[in-house]
VEXVEXBA-584627 format. One record per residue: x, y, z of N, C-alpha, C in turn. Coordinates in nm, 3 decimals, padded with zeros to 5 digits. Example, Ala and Ser with C-alpha at 12.3 -4.5 7.8 and 13.67 -1.06 7.14 Angstrom:
<rs>
     n_X     n_Y     n_Z    ca_X    ca_Y    ca_Z     c_X     c_Y     c_Z
  01.319 -00.569  00.780  01.230 -00.450  00.780  01.320 -00.330  00.780
  01.285 -00.225  00.708  01.367 -00.106  00.714  01.290  00.003  00.787
</rs>
This chain:
<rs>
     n_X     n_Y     n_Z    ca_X    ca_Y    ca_Z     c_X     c_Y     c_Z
  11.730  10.166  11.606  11.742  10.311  11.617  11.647  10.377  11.517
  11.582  10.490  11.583  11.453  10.529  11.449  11.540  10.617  11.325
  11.479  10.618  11.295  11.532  10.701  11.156  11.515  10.866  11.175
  11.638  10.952  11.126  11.633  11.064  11.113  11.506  11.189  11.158
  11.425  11.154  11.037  11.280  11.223  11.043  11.243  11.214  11.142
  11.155  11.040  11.198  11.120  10.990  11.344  11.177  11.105  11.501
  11.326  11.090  11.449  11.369  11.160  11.552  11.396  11.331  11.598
  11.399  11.336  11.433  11.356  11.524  11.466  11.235  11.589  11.525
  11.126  11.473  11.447  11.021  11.515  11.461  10.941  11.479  11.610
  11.042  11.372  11.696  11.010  11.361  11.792  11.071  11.492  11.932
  11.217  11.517  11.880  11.218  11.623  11.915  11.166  11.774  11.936
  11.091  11.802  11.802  11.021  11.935  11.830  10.927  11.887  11.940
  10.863  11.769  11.895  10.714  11.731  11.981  10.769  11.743  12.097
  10.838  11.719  12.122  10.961  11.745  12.291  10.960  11.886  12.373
  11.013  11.948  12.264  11.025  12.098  12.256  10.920  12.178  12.256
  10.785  12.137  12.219  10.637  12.176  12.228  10.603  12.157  12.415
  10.627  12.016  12.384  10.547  11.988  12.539  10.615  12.047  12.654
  10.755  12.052  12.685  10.837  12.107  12.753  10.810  12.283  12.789
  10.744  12.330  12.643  10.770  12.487  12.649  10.632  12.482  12.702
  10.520  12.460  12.650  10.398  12.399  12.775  10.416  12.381  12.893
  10.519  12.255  12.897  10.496  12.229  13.038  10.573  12.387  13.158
  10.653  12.451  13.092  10.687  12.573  13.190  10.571  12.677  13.183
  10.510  12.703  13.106  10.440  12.775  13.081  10.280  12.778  13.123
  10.257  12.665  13.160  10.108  12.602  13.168  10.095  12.518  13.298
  10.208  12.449  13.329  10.215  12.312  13.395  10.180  12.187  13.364
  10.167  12.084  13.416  10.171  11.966  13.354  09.995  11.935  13.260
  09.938  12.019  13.310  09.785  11.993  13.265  09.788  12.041  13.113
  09.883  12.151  13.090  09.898  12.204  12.974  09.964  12.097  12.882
  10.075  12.042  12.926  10.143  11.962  12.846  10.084  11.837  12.815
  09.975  11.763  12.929  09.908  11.702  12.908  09.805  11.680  12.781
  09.748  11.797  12.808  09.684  11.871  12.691  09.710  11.874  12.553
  09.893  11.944  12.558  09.923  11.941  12.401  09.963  11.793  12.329
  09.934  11.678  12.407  09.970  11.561  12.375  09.910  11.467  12.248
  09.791  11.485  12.268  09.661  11.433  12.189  09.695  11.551  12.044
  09.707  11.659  12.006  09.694  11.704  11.881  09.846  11.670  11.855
  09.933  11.639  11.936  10.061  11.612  11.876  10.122  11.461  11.837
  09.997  11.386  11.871  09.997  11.234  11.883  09.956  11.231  11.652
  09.888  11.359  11.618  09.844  11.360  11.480  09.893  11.345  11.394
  09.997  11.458  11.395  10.128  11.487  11.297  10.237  11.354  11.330
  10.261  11.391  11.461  10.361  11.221  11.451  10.326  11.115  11.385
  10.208  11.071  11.440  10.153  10.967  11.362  10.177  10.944  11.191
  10.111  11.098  11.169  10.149  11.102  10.987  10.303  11.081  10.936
  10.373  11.127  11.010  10.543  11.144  10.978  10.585  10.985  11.004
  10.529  10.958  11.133  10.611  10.780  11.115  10.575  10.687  11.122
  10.386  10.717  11.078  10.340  10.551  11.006  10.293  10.609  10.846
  10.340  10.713  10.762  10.282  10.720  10.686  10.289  10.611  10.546
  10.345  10.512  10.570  10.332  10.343  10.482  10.195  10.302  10.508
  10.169  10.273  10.668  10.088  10.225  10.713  09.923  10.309  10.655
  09.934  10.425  10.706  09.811  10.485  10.658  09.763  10.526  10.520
  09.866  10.518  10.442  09.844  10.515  10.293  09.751  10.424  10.217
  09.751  10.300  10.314  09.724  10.181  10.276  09.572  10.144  10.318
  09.534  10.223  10.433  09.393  10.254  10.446  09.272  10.244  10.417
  09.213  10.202  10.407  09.042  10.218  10.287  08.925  10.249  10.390
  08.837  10.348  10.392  08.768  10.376  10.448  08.627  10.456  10.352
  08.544  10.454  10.451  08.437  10.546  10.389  08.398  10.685  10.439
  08.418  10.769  10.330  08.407  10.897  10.362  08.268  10.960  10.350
  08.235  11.100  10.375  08.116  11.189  10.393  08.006  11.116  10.249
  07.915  11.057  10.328  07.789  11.063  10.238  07.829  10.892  10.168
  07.894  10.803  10.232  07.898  10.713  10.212  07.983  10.696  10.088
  08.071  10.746  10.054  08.150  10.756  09.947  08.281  10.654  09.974
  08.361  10.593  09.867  08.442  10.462  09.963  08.588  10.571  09.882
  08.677  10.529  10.014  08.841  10.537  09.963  08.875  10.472  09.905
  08.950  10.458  09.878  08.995  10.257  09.824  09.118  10.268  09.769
  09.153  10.394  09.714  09.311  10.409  09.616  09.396  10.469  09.734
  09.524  10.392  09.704  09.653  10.448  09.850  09.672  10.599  09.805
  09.719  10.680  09.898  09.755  10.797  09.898  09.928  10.771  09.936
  10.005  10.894  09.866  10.145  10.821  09.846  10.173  10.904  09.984
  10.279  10.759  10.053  10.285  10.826  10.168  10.365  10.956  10.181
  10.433  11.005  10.105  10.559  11.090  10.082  10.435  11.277  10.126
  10.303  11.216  10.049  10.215  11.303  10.068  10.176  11.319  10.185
  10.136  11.173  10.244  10.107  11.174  10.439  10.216  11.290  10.504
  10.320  11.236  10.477  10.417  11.250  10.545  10.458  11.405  10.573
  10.445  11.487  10.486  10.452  11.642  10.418  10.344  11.667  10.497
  10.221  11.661  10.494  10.107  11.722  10.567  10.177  11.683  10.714
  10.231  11.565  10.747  10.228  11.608  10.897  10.331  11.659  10.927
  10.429  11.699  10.836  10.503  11.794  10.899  10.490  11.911  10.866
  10.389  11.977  10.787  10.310  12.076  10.746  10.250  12.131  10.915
  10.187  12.021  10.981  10.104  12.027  11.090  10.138  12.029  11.202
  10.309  11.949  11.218  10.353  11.972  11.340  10.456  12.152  11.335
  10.491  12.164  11.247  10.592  12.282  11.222  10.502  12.393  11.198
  10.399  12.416  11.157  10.281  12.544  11.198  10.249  12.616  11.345
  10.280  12.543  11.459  10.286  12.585  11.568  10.443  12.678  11.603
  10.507  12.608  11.525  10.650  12.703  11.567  10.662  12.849  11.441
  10.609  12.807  11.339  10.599  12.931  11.226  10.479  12.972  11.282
  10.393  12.986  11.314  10.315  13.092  11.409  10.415  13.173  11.547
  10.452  13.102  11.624  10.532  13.172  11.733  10.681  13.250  11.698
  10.710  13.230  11.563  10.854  13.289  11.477  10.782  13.415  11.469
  10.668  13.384  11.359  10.608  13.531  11.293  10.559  13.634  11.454
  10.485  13.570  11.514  10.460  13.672  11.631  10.597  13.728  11.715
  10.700  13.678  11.733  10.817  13.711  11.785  10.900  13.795  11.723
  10.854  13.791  11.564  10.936  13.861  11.483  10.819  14.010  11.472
  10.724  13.977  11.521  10.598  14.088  11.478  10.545  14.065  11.352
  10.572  13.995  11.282  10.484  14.008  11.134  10.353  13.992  11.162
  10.320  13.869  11.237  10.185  13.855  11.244  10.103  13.974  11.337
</rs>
């Protein structure tokens, strides 16, 4: 059984594609799949990607883990920005 987080966060992603899919049709929901494949990813492999080493802009190397607790915050920074955008416009602030 996944864990808590896993499953909330699979739920909004639910709740994204669904409100797409009435709104757009399936091409839409299709669509919102790939930027929502991002944030998940960060929320429930962020062990895995911490661990990473790559080379960045201008040939520069990664090499030190990033704590995943940090992954993990950005992607739910990234998946929950789409719904605090549609709060603030509903509420009018924005």
């Amino acid at each position: 059984m996944p864990d808590r987080p896993r499953l909330f966060s699979a739920m909004i992603a639910f709740a994204y594609v669904t409100a797409m899919w009435r709104r757009e049709d399936w091409t839409g929901a299709l669509a919102l799949l790939v930027p929502l494949a991002v944030p998940l990813g960060m929320i429930w492999y962020a062990g895995s990607l911490s661990r990473l080493k790559f080379t960045g802009w201008a040939g520069k190397r990664f090499d030190r883990p990033m704590p995943p607790a940090a992954i993990r915050v950005l992607g739910w920074v990234l998946l929950l920005i789409p719904a605090a955008v549609m709060l603030a416009l509903r509420l009018r602030i924005l």
